[in-house]
N, C-alpha and C positions, 0 to 999 in steps of 0.2 A: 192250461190253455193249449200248452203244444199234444194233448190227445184231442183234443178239439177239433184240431185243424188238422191231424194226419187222419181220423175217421173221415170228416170229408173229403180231403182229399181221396181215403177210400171208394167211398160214396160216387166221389165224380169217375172214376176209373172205372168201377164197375157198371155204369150207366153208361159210357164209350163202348165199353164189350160187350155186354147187353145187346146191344142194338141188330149187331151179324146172328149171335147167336137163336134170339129171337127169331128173325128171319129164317134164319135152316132149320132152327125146329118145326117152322109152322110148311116150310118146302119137305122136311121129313115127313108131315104130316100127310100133304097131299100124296106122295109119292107110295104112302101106304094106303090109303083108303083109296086110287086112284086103278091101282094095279088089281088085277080081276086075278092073281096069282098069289101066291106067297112070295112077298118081299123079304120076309127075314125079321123076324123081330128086334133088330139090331140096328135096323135103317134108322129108326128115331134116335137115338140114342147116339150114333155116328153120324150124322149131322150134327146131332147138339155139338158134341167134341169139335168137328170141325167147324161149326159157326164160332165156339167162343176160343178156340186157338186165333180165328183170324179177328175175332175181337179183342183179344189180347196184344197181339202183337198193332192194331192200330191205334186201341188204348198206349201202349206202349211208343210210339210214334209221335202220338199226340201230345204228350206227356212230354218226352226230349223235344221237339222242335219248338212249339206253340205254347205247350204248357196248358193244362187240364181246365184252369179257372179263368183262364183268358179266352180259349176255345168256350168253354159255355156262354162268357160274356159277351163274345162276336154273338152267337149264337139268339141269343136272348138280345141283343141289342138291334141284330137286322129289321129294316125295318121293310115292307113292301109295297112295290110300285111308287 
């Protein structure tokens, strides 16, 4: 049972850093198809790294203060207007 609960716990970490990473690969995205030059074949690829370093280190944040399972249950609990 305790690989159970330390896969999701995986699970939910990875779905925290997910979230920047996603974002700067799809900002690497435009910034290559946007430029009328050569940007570098590396843009995409150094975004990715820098999106999910700063999703790691929030994952990691989120994790010591709040805690992983309770952040998704705020999360999934709000309710609107």
């Amino acid at each position: 049972m305790k690989f159970v609960a330390q896969f999701v716990h995986c699970l939910l970490w990875l779905s925290v850093a997910m979230s920047p990473t996603l974002l700067f690969t799809i900002i690497g995205l435009v910034l290559v198809y946007s430029s009328e030059g050569q940007m570098g074949e590396f843009t995409v690829p150094v975004m990715t790294l820098i999106g999910f370093v700063l999703g790691a280190m929030w994952a990691e944040r989120v994790r010591k203060t709040v805690g992983l399972s309770n952040f998704f249950g705020r999360l999934v609990g709000m309710r609107n207007g």
